[in-house]
BALUMNU-888441 format. One line per 4 residues: for each residue x, y, z of C-alpha. Coordinates in steps of 0.25 Angstrom, whole numbers. Example, Ala and Ser with C-alpha at 12.3 -4.5 7.8 and 13.67 -1.06 7.14 Angstrom:
REM BALUMNU-888441
49,-18,31 ~ 55,-4,29
END
This chain:
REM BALUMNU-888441
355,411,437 ~ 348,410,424 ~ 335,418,422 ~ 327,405,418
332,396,427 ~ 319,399,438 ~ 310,398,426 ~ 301,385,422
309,375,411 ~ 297,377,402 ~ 299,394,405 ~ 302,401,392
316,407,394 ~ 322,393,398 ~ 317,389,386 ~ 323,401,378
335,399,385 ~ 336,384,381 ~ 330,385,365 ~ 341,396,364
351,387,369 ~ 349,377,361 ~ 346,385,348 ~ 360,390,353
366,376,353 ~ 358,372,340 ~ 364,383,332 ~ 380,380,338
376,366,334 ~ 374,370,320 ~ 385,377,319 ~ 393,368,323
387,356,314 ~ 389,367,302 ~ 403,370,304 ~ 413,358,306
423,367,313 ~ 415,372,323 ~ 415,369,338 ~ 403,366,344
406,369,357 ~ 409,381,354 ~ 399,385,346 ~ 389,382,357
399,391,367 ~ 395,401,356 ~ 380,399,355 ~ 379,400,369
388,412,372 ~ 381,418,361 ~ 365,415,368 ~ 370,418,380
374,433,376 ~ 360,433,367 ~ 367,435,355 ~ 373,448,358
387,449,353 ~ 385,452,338 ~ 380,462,329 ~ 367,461,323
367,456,309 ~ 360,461,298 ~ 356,476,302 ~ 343,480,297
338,469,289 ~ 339,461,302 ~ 330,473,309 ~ 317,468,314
305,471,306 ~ 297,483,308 ~ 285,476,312 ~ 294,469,324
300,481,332 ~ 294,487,343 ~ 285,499,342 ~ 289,511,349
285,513,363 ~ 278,524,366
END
């Protein structure tokens, strides 16, 4: 069962859940409109495989100049 799915419509993770989804779908769209030899239903395959492992099968890109600013990390906890 799906964690939202005893929560209110107007709850905020079944909205998270449908704005990533379609930002998802949007995104597969484009890419698809951008590239005449693309398939789009495979690229929505993609998008939603890729959401539904949260993004977790590539490597970070960028090393340190992608590194959150100082201001934004945590302090240490005592």
């Amino acid at each position: 069962m799906r964690p939202w799915a005893n929560q209110p419509e107007d709850a905020l993770l079944p909205r998270q859940v449908g704005y990533a989804t379609l930002a998802s779908c949007m995104a597969a769209y484009e890419q698809w409109l951008g590239d005449q030899n693309a398939d789009l239903a495979e690229l929505l395959d993609t998008a939603m495989r890729e959401l539904q492992s949260g993004f977790g099968g590539h490597e970070p890109v960028g090393g340190a100049a992608h590194a959150r600013p100082d201001h934004a990390r945590q302090a240490p906890r005592p």
